[in-house]
Structures are given as structure tokens and as C-alpha cells.
C-alpha positions as CSV (number, residue, x, y, z in Angstrom):
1,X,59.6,-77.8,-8.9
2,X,57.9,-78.7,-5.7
3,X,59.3,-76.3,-2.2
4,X,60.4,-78.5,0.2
5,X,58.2,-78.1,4.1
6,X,61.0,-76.7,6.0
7,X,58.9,-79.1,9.3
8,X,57.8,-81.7,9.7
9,X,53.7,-82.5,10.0
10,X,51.6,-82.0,12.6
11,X,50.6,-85.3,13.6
12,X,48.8,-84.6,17.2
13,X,46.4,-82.4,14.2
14,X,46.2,-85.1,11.8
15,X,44.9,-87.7,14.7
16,X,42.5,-85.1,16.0
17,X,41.5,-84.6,11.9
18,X,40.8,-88.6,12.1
19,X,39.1,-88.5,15.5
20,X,36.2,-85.4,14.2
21,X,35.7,-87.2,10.9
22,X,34.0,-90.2,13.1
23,X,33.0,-87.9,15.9
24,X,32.4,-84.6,15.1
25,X,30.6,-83.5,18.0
26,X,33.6,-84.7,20.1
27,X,36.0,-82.2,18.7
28,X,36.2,-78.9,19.8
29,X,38.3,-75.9,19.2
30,X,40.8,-74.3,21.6
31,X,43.8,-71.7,21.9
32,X,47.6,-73.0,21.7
33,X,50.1,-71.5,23.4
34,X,51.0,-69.6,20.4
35,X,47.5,-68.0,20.9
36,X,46.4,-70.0,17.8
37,X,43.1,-71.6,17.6
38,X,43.8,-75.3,17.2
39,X,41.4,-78.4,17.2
40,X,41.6,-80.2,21.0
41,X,39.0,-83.4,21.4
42,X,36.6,-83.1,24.9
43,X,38.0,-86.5,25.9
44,X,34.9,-86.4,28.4
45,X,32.4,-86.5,25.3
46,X,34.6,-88.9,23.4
47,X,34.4,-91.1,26.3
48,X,30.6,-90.7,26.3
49,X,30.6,-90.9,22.6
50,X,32.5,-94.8,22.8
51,X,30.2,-96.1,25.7
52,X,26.6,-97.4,26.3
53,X,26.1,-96.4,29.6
54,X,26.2,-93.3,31.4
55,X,29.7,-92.2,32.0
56,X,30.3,-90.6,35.3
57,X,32.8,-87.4,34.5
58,X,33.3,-84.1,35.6
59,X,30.2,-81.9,36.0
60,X,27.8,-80.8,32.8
61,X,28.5,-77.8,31.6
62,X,26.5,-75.1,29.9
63,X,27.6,-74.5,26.4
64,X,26.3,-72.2,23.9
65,X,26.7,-74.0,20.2
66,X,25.5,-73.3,16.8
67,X,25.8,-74.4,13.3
68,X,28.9,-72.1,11.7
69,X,30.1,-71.3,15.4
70,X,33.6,-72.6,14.5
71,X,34.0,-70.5,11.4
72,X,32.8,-67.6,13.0
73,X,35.8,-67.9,15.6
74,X,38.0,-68.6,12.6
75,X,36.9,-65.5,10.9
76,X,36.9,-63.5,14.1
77,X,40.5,-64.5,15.1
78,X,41.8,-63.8,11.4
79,X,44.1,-61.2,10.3
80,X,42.9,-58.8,7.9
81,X,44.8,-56.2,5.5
82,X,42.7,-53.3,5.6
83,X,43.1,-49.5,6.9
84,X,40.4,-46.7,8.5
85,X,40.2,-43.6,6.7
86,X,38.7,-40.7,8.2
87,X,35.2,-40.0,6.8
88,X,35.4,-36.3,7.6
89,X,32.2,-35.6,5.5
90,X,30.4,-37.7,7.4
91,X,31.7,-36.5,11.1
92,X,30.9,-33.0,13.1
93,X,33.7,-30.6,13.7
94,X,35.8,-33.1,12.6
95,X,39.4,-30.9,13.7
96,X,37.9,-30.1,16.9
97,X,35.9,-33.0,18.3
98,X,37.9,-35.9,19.8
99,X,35.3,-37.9,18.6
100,X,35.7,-40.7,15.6
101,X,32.8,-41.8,12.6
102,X,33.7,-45.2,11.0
103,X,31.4,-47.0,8.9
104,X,32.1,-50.0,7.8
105,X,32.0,-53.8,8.4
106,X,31.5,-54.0,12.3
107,X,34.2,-57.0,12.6
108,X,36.7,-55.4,11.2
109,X,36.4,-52.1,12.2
110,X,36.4,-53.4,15.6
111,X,39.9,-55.8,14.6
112,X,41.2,-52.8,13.5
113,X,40.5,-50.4,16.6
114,X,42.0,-53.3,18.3
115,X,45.7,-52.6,18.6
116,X,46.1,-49.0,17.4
117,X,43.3,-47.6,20.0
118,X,44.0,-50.3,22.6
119,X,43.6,-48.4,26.1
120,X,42.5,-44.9,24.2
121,X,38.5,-45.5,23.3
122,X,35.8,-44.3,25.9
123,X,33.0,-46.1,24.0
124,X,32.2,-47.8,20.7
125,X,28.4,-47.1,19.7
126,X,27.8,-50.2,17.2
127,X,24.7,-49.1,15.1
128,X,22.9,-52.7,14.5
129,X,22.8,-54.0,11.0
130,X,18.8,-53.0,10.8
131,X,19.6,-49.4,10.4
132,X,21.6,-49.5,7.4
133,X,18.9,-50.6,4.9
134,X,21.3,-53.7,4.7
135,X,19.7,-56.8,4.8
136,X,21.1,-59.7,7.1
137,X,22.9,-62.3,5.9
138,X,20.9,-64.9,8.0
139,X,17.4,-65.9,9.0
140,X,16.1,-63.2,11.3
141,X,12.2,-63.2,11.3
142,X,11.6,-65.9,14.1
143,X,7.6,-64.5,14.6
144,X,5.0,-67.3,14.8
145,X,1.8,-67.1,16.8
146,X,1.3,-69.5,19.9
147,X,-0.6,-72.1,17.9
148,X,2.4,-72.5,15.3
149,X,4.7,-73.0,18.7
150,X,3.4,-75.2,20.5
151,X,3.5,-77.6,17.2
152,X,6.7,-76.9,16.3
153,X,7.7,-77.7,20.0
154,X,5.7,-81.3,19.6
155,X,3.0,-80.0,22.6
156,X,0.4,-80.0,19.7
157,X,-0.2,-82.3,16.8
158,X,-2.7,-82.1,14.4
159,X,-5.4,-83.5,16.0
160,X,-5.0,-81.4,18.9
């Protein structure tokens, strides 16, 4: 037997669903009043998006995007069910020292601290993932020499 939804849908979400699937880039993500992330469109871009001139609008704003950006606020914003545990092997003069070792995922260590430490922590030393012997989880190594730059960046082809 199917449950019956105790509400009704969400149809403001469903037309902002409709509205990304044709212009993605015109959708963006912002807090409710519930504190909830929800999907909002940047009419401004939309506009843009639907015109073939210039649209004059509000001023241009710097924004810092990147591929995965939205999940990484979903993931970042997410409840977790998880606990700290004391790694007294790993701390000095643990009984004495009002100071705390955690090791662990940085994210959620970090959620966790959150609400029981609120307004008690000094400092949080984050040791950066290239001293655990952990390898990232995305592309890190962005060397290359000036030659393979300014080809990449189209000042340089291969003639010259």
C-alpha cells in the first residue's frame, strides 16, 4: 500500500526544476527561510539568457563557480550521524591539557565541533590532506612550463 503525502507539492520548485532543465546556468541555489538551501533562478541572467542584445540590469558581479560547486554546498549543509571519540593515545597529557586531537574527515569533524563547541574553541589547526599520505580525490598537479601555457591559453599555436 502506497503512504499518502500528508502536503501538497512544491510547485514554485517544480517550475524552477523546468526553468534549469533549459537554462541551467540561469538557476542558482539560495537559503529559504527555513535555512534550507533551495533552487532560486537569477532572473537577471534569465533575462540575458532570453534576449539578443545586451540587457541593461543591475551591476556585474564577481562570482566564484565551479563544476560540483552545488553539491559541495549540498554536502556541506547536510546532516550527518556520526560522534567524536577522544583519541587519547594519540594526544599529550590528555587529563591535563585543555587541548583536543581529532583525526578524521575535515568536514565533518568541523560539522560536528559546530554546535557542541560553538563559542568554546580558541583555534582549529586543519592539517592539509598532503600530510596524511592520503591522496586527493581531485586533479591537483596543475605544473606546466611557460611554453605549454601560453598554448593552452591560445597566445601560441603551433606554428608559433
Amino acid at each position: 500500500m502506497d503512504k499518502l503525502k500528508m502536503h501538497s507539492p512544491d510547485l514554485t520548485q517544480d517550475n524552477i526544476a523546468r526553468i534549469r532543465e533549459a537554462f541551467p546556468d540561469c538557476v542558482t541555489e539560495a537559503r529559504g527561510e527555513d535555512g534550507k538551501l533551495r533552487l532560486a533562478v537569477d532572473f537577471d541572467q534569465l533575462k540575458q539568457a532570453l534576449c539578443d542584445h545586451i540587457v541593461e540590469g543591475p551591476q556585474e558581479r564577481y562570482r566564484l563557480d565551479w563544476p560540483g560547486k552545488r553539491e559541495a554546498l549540498l554536502t556541506a549543509n547536510a546532516p550527518i550521524a556520526k560522534t567524536l571519540r577522544p583519541a587519547r593515545e594519540e594526544s599529550v597529557d590528555f587529563d591535563t591539557t585543555q587541548n583536543l586531537f581529532i583525526e578524521g574527515d575535515n568536514l565533518d569533524a568541523l560539522k560536528l565541533l559546530q554546535e557542541t563547541w560553538l563559542g568554546k574553541v580558541k583555534m582549529i589547526y586543519i592539517d592539509p590532506p598532503y600530510n596524511t599520505g592520503n591522496d586527493f580525490v581531485y586533479n591537483d598537479d596543475f605544473a606546466e612550463n611557460t611554453e605549454e601555457y601560453l598554448k593552452r591559453s591560445n597566445q601560441k599555436d603551433e606554428d608559433g
